[in-house]
PDB file of N, H, CA, C and O in Angstrom:
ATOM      1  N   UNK A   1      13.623  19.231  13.123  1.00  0.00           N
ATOM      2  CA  UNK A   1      14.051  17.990  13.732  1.00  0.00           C
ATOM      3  C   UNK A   1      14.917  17.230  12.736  1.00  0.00           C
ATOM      4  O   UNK A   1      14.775  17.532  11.551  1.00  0.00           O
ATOM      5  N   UNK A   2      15.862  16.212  13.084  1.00  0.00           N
ATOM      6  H   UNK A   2      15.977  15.967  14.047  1.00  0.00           H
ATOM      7  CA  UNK A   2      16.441  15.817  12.717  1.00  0.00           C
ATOM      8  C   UNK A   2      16.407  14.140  12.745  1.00  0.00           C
ATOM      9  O   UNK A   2      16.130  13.641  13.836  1.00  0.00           O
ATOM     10  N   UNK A   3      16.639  13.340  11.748  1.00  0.00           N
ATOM     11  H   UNK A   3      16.864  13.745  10.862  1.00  0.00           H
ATOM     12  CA  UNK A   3      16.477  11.648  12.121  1.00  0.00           C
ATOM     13  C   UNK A   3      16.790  10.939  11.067  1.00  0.00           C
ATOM     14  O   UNK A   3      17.105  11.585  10.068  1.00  0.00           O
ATOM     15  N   UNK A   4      16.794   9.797  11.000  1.00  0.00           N
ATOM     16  H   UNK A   4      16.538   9.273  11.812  1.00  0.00           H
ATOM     17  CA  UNK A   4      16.763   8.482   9.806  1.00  0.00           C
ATOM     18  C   UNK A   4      15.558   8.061   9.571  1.00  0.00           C
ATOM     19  O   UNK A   4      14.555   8.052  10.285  1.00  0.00           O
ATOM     20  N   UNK A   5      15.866   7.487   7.812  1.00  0.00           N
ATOM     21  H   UNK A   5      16.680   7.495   7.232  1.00  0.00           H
ATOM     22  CA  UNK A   5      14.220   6.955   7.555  1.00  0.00           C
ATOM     23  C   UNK A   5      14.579   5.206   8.445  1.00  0.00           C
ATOM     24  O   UNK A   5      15.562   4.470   8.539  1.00  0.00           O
ATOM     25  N   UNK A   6      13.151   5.182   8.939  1.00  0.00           N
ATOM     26  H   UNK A   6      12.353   5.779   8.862  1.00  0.00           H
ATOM     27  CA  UNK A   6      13.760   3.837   9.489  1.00  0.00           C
ATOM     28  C   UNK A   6      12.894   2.418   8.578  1.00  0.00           C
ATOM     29  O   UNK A   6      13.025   1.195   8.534  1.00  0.00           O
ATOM     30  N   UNK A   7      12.271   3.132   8.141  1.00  0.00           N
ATOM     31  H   UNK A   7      12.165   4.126   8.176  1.00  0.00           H
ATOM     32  CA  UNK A   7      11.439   2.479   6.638  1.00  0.00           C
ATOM     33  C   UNK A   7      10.627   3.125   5.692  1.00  0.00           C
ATOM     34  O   UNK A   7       9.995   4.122   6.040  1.00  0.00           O
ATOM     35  N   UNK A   8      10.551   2.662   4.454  1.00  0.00           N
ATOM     36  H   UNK A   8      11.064   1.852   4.172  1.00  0.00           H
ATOM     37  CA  UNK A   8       9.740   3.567   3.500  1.00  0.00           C
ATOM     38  C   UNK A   8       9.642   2.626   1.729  1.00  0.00           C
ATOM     39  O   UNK A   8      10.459   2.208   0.909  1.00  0.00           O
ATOM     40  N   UNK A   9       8.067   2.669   1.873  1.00  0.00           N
ATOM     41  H   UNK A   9       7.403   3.008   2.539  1.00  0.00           H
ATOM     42  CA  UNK A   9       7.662   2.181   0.533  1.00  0.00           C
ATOM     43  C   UNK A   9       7.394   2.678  -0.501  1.00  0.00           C
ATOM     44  O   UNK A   9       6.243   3.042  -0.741  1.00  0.00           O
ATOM     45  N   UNK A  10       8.604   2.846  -1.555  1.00  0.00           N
ATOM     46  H   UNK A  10       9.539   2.550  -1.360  1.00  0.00           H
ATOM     47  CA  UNK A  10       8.148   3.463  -2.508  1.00  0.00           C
ATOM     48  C   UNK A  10       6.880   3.661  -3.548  1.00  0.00           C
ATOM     49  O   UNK A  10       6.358   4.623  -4.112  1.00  0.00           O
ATOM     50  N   UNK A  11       6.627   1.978  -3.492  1.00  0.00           N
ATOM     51  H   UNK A  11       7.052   1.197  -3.034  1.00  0.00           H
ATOM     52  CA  UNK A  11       4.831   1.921  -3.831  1.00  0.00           C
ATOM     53  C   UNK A  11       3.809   2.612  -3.442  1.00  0.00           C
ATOM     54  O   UNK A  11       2.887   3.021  -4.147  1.00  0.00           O
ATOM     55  N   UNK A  12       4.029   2.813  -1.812  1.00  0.00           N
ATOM     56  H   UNK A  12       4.778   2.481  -1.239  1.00  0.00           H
ATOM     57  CA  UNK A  12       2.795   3.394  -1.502  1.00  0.00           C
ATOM     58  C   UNK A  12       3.063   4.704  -0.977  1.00  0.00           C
ATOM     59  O   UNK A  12       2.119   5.460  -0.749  1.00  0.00           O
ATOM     60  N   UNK A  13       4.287   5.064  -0.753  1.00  0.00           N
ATOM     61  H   UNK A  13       5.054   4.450  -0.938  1.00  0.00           H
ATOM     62  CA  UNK A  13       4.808   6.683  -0.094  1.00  0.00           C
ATOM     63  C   UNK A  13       4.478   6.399   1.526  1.00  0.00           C
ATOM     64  O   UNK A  13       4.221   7.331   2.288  1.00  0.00           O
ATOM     65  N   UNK A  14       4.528   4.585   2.089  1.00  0.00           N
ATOM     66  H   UNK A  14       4.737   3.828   1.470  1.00  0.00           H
ATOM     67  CA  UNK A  14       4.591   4.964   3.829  1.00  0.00           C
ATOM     68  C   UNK A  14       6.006   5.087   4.260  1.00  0.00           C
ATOM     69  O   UNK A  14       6.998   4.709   3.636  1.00  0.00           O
ATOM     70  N   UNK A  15       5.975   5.444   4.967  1.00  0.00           N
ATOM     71  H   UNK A  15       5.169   5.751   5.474  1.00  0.00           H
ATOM     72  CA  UNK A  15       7.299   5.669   5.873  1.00  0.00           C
ATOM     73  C   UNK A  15       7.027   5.464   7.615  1.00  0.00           C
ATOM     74  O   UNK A  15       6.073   5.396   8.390  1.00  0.00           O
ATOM     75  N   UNK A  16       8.326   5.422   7.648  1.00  0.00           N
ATOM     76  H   UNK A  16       9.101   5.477   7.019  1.00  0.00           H
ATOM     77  CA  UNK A  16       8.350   6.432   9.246  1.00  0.00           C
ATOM     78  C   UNK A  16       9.925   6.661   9.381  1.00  0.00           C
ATOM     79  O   UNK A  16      10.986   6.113   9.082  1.00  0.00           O
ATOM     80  N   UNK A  17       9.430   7.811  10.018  1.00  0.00           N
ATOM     81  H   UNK A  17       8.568   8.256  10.261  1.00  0.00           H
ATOM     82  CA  UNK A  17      10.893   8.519  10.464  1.00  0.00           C
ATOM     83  C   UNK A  17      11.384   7.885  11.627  1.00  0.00           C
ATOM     84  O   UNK A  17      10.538   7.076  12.011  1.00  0.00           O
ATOM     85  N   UNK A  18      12.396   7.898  12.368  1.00  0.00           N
ATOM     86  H   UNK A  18      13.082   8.555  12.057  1.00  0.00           H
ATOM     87  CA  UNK A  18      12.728   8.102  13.778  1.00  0.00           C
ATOM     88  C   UNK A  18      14.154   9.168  13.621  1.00  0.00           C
ATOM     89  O   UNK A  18      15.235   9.303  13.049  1.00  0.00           O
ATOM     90  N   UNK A  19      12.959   9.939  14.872  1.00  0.00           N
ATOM     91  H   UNK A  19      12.081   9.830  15.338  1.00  0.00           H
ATOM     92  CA  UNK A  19      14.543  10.878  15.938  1.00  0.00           C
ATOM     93  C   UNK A  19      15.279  10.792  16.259  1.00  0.00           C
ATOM     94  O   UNK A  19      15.147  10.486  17.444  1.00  0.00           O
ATOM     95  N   UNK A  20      17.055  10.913  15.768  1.00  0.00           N
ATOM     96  H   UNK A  20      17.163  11.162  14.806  1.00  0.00           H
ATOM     97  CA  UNK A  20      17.723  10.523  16.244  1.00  0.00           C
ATOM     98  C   UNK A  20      18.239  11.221  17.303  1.00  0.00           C
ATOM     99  O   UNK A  20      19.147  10.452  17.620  1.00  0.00           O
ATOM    100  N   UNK A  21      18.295  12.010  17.971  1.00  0.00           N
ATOM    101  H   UNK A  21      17.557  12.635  17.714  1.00  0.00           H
ATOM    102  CA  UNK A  21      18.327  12.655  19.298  1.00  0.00           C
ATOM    103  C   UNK A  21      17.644  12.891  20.261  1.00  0.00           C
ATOM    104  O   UNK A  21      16.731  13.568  19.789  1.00  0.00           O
ATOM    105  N   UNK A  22      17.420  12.756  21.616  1.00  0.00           N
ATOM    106  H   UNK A  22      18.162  12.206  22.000  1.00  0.00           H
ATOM    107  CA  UNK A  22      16.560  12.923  22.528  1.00  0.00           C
ATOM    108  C   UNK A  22      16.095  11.444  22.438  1.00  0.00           C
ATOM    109  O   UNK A  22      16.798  10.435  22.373  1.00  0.00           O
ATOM    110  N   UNK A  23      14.757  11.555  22.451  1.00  0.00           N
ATOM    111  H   UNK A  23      14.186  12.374  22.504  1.00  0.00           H
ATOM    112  CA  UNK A  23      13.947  10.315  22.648  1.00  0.00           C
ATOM    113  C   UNK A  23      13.541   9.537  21.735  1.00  0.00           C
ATOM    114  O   UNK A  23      12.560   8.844  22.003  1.00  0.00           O
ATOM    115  N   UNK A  24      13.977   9.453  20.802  1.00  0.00           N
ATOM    116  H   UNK A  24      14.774  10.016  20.584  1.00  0.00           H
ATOM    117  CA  UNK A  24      14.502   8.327  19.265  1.00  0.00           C
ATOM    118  C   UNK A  24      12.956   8.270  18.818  1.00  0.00           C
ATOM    119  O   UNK A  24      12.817   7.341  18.022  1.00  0.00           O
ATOM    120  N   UNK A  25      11.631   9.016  19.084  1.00  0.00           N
ATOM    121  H   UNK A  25      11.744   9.770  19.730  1.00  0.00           H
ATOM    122  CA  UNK A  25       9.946   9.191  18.447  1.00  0.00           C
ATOM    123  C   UNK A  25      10.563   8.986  16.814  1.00  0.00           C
ATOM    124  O   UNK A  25      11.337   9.420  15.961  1.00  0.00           O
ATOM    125  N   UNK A  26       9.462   7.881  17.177  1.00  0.00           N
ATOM    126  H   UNK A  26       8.832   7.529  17.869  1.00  0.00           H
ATOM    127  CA  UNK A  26       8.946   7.861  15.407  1.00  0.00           C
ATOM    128  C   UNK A  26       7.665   8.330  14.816  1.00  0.00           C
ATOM    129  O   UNK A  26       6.762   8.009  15.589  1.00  0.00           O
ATOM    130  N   UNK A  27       7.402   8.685  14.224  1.00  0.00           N
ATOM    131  H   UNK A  27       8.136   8.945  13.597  1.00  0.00           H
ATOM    132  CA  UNK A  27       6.938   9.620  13.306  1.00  0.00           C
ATOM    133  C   UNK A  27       6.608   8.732  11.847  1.00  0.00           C
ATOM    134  O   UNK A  27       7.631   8.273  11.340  1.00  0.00           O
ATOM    135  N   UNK A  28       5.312   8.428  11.103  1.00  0.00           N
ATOM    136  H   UNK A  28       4.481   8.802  11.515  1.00  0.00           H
ATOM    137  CA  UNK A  28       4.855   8.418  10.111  1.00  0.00           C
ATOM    138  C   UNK A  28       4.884   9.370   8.924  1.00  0.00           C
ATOM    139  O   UNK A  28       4.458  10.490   9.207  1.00  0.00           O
ATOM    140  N   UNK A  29       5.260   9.211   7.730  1.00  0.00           N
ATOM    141  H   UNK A  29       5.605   8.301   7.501  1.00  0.00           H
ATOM    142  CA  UNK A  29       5.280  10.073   7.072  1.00  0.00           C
ATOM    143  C   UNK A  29       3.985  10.742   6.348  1.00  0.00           C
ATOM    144  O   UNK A  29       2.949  10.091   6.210  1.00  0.00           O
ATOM    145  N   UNK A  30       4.104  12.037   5.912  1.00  0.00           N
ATOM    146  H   UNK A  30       4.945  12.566   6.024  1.00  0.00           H
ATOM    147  CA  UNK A  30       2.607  12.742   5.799  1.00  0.00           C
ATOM    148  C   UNK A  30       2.873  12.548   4.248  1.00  0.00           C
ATOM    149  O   UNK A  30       3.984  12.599   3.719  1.00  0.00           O
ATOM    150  N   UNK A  31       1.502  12.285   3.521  1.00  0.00           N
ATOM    151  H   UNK A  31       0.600  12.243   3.950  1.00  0.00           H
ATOM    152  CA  UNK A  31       0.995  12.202   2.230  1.00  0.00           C
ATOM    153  C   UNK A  31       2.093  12.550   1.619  1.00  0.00           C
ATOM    154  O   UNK A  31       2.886  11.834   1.006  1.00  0.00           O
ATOM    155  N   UNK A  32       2.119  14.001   1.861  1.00  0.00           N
ATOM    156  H   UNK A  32       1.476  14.583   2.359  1.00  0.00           H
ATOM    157  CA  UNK A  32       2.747  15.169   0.793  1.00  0.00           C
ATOM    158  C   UNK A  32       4.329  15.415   1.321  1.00  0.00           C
ATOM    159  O   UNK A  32       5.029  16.313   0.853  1.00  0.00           O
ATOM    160  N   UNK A  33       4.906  14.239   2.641  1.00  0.00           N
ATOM    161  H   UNK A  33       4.337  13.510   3.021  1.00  0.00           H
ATOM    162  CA  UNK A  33       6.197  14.298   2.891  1.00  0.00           C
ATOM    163  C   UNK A  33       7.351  14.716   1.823  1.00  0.00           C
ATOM    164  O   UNK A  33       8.354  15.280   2.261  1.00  0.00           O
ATOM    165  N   UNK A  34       7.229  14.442   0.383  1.00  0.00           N
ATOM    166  H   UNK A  34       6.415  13.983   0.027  1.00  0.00           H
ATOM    167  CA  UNK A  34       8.421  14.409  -0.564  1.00  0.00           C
ATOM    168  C   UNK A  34       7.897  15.488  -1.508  1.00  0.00           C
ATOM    169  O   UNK A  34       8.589  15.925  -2.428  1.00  0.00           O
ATOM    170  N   UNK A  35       6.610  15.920  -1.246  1.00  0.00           N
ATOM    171  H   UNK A  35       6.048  15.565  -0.499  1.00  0.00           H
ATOM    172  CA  UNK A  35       6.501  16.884  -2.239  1.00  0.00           C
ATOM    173  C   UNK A  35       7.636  18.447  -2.062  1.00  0.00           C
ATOM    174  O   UNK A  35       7.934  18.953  -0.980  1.00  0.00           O
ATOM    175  N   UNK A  36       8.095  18.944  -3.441  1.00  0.00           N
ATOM    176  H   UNK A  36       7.852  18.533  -4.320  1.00  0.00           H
ATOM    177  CA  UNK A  36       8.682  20.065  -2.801  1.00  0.00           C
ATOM    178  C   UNK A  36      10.357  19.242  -2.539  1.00  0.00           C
ATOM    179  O   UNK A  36      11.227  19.491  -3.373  1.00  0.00           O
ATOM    180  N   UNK A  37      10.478  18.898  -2.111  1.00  0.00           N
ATOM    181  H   UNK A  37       9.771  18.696  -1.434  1.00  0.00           H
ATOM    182  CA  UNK A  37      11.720  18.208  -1.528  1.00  0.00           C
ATOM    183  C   UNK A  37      12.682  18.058  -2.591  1.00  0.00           C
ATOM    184  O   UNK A  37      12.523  18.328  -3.781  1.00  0.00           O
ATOM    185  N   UNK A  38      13.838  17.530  -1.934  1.00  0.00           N
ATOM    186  H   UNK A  38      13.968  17.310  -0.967  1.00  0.00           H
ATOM    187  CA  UNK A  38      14.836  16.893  -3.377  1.00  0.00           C
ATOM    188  C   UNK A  38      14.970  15.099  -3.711  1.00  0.00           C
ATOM    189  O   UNK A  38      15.683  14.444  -4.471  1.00  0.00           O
ATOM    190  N   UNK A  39      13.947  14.766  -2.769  1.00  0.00           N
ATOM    191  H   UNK A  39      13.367  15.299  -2.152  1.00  0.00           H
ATOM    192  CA  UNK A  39      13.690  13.689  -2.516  1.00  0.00           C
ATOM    193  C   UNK A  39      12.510  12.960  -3.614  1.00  0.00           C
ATOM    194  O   UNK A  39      11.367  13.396  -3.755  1.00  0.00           O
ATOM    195  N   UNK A  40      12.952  12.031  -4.173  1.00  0.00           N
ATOM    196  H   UNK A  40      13.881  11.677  -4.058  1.00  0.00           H
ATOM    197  CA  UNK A  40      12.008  11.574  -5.424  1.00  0.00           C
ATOM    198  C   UNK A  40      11.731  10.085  -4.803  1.00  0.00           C
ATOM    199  O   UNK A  40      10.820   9.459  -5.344  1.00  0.00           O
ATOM    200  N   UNK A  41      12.488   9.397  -3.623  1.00  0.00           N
ATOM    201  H   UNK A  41      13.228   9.906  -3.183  1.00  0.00           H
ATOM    202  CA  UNK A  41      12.209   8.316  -2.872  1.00  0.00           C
ATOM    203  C   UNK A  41      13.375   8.634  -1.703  1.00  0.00           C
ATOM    204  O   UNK A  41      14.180   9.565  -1.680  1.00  0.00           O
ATOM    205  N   UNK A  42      13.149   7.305  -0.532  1.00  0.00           N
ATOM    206  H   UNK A  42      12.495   6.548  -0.550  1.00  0.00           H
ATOM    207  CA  UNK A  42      14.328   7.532   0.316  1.00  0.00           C
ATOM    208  C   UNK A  42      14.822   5.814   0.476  1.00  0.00           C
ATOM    209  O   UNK A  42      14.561   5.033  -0.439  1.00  0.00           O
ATOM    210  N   UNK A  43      15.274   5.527   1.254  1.00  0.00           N
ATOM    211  H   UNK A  43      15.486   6.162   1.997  1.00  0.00           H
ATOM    212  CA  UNK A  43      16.216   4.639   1.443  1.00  0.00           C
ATOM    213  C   UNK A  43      16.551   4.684   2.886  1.00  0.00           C
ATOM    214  O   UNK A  43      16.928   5.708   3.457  1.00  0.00           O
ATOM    215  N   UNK A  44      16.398   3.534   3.445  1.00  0.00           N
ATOM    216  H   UNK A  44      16.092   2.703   2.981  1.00  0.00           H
ATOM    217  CA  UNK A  44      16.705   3.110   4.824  1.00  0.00           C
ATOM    218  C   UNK A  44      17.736   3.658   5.361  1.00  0.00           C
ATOM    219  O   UNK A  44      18.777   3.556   4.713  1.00  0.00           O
ATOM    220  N   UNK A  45      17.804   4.592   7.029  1.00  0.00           N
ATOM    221  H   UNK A  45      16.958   4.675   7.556  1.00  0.00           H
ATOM    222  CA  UNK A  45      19.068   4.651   7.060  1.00  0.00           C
ATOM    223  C   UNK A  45      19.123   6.280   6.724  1.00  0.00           C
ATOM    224  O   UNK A  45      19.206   7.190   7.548  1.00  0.00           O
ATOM    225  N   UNK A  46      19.068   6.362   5.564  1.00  0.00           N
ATOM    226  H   UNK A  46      19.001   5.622   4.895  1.00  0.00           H
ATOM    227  CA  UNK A  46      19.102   7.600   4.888  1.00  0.00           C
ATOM    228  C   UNK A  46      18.913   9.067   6.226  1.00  0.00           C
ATOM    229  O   UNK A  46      17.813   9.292   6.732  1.00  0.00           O
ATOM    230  N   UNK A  47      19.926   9.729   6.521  1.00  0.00           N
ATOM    231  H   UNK A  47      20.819   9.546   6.110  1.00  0.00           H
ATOM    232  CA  UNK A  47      19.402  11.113   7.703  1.00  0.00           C
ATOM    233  C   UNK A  47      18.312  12.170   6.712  1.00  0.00           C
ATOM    234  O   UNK A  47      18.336  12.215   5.482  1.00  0.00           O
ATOM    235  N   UNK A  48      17.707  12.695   7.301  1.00  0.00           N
ATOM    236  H   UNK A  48      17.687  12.659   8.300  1.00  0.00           H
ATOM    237  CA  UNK A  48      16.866  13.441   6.641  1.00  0.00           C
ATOM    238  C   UNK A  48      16.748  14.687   8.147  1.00  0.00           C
ATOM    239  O   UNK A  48      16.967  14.424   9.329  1.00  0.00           O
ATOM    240  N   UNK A  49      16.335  16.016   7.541  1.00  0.00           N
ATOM    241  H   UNK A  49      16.157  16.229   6.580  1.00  0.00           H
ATOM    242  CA  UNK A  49      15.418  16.874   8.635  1.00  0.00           C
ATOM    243  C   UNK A  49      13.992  16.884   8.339  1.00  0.00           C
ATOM    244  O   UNK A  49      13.630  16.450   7.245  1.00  0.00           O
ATOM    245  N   UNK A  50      13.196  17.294   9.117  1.00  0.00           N
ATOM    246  H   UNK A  50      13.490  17.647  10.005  1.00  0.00           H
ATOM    247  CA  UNK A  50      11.908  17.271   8.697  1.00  0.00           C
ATOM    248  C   UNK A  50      11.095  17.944   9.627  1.00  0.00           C
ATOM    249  O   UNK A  50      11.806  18.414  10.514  1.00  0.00           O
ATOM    250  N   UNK A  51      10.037  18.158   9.776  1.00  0.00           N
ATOM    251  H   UNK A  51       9.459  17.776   9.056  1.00  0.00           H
ATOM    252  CA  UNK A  51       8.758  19.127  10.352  1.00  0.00           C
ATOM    253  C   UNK A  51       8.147  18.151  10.853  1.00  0.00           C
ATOM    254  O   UNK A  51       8.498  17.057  10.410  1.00  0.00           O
ATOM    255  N   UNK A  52       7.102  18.154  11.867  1.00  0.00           N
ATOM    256  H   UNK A  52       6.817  19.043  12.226  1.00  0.00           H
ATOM    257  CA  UNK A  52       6.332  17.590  12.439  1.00  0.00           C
ATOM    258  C   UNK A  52       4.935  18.305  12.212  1.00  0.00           C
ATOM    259  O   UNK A  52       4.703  19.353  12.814  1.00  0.00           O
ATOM    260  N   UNK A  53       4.033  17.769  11.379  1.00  0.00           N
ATOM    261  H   UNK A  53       4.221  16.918  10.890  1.00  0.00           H
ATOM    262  CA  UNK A  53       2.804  18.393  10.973  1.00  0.00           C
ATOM    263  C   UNK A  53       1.906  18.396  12.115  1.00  0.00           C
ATOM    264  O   UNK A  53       2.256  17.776  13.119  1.00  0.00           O
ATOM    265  N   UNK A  54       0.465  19.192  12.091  1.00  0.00           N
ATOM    266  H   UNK A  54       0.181  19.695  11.275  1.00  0.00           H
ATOM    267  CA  UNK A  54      -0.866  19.080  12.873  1.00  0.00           C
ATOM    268  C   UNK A  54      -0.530  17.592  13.552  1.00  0.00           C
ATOM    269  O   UNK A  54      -0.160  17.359  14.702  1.00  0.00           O
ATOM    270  N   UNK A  55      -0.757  16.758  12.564  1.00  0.00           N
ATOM    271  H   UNK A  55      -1.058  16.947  11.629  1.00  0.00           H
ATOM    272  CA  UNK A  55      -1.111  15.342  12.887  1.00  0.00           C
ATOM    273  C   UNK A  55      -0.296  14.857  13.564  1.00  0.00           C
ATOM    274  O   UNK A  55      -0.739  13.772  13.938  1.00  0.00           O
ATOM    275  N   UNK A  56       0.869  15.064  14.035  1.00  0.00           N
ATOM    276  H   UNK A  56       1.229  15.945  13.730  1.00  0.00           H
ATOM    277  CA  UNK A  56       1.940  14.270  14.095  1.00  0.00           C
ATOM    278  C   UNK A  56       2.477  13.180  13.104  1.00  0.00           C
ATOM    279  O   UNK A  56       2.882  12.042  13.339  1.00  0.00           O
ATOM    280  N   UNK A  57       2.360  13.853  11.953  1.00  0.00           N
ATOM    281  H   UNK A  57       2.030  14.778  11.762  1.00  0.00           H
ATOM    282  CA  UNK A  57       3.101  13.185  10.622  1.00  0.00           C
ATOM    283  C   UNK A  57       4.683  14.294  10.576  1.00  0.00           C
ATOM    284  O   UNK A  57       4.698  15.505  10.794  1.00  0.00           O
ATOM    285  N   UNK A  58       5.574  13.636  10.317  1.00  0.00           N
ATOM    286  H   UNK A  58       5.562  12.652  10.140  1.00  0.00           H
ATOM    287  CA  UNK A  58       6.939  14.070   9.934  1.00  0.00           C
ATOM    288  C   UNK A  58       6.375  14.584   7.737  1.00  0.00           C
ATOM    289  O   UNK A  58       5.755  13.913   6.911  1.00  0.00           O
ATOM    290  N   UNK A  59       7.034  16.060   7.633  1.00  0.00           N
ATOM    291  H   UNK A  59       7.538  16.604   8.304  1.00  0.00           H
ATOM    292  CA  UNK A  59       6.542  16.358   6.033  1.00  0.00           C
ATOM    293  C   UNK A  59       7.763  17.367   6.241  1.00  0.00           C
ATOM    294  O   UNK A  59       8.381  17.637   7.271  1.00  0.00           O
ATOM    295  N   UNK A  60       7.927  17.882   4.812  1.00  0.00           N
ATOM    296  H   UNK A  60       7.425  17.662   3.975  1.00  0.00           H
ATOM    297  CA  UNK A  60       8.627  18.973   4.704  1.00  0.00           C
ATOM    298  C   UNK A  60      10.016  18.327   4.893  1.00  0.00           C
ATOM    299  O   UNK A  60      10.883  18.920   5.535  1.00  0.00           O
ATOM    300  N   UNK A  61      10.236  17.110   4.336  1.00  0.00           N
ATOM    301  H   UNK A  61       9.532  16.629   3.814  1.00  0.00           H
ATOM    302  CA  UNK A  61      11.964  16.436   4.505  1.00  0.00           C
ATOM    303  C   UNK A  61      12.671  17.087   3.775  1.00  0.00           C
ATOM    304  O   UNK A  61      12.139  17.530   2.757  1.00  0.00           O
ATOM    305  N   UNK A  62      13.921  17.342   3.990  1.00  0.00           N
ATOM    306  H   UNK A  62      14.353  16.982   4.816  1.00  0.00           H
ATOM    307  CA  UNK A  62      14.808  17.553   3.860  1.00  0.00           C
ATOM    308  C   UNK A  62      16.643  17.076   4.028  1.00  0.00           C
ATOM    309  O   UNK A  62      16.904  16.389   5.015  1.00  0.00           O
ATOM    310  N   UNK A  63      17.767  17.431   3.124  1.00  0.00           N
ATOM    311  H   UNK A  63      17.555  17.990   2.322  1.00  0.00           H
ATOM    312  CA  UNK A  63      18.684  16.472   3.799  1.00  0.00           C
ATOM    313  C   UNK A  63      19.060  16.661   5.406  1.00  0.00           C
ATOM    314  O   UNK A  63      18.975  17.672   6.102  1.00  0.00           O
ATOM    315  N   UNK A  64      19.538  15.227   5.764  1.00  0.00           N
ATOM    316  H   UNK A  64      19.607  14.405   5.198  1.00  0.00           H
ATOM    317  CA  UNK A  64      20.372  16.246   7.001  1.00  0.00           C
ATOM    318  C   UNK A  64      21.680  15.750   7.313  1.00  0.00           C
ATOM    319  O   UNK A  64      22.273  14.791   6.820  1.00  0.00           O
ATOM    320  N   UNK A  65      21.927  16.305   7.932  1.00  0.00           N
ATOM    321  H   UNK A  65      21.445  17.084   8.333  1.00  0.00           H
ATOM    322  CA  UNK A  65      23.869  15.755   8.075  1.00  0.00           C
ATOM    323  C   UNK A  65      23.847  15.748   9.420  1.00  0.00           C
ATOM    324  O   UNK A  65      23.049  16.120  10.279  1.00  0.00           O
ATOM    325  N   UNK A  66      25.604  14.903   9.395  1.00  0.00           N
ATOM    326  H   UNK A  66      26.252  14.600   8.697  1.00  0.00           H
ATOM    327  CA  UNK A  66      26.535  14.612  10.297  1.00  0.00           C
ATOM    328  C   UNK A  66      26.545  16.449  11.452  1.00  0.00           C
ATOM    329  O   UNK A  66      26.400  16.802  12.623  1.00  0.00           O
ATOM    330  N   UNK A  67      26.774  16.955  10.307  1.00  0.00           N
ATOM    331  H   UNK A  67      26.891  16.668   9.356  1.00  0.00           H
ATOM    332  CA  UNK A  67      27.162  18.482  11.460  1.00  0.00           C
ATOM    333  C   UNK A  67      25.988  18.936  12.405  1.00  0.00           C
ATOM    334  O   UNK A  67      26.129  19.320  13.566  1.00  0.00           O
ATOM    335  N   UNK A  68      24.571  18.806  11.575  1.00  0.00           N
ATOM    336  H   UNK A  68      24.456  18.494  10.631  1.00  0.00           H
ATOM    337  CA  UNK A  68      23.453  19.249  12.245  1.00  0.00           C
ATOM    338  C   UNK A  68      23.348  18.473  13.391  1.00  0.00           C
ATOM    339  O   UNK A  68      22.410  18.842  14.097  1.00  0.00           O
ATOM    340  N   UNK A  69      24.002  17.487  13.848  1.00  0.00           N
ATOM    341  H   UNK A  69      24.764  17.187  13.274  1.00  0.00           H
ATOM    342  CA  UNK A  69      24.207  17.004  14.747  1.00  0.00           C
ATOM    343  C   UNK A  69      25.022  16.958  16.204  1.00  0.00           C
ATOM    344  O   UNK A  69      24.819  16.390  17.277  1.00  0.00           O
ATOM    345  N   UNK A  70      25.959  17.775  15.729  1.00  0.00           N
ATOM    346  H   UNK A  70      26.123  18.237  14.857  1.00  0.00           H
ATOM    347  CA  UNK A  70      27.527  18.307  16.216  1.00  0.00           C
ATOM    348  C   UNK A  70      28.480  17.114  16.328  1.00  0.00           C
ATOM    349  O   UNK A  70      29.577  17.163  16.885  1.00  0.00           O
ATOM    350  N   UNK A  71      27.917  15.978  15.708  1.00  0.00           N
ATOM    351  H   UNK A  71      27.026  15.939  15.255  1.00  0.00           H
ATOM    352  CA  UNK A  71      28.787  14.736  15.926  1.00  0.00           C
ATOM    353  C   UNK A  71      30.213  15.130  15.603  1.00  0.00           C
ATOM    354  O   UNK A  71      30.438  16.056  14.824  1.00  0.00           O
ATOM    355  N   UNK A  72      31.200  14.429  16.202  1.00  0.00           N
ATOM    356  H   UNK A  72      31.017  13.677  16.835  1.00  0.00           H
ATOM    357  CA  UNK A  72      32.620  14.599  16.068  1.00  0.00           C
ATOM    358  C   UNK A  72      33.158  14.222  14.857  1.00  0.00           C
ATOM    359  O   UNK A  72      32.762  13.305  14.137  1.00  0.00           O
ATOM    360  N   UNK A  73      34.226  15.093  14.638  1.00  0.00           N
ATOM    361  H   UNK A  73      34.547  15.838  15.223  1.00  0.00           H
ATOM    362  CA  UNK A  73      34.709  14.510  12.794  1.00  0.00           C
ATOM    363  C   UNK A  73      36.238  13.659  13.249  1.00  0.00           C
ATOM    364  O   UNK A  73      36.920  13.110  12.384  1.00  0.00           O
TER     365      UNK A  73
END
């Protein structure tokens, strides 16, 4: 899946994602969201891909782009 962080505390590691395609679901971020990643914090806004865990926690972020999108250049 693909989306923006639509908030995230670096103090405490909460987040939430939202989807930016289809039905714009937001998604909480899981504990271990940045572990593994290239991500050492995020920033509002910021596109990311990511997994949707058991829980329905968003983990496993990753970058994401303009193309994964097919948006127009």
């Amino acid at each position: 899946m693909q989306g923006v962080v639509k908030s995230y505390d670096p103090g405490t590691g909460d987040g939430v994602v939202m989807c930016d395609v289809g039905d714009f679901a937001e998604y909480d971020l899981a504990v271990n969201a940045l572990e593994g990643s290239v991500f050492r914090m995020l920033r509002q806004g910021q596109r990311v891909n990511f997994i949707v865990d058991e829980d329905g926690r968003a983990t496993n972020l990753g970058l994401g782009s303009e193309a994964d999108m097919g948006t127009p250049t």
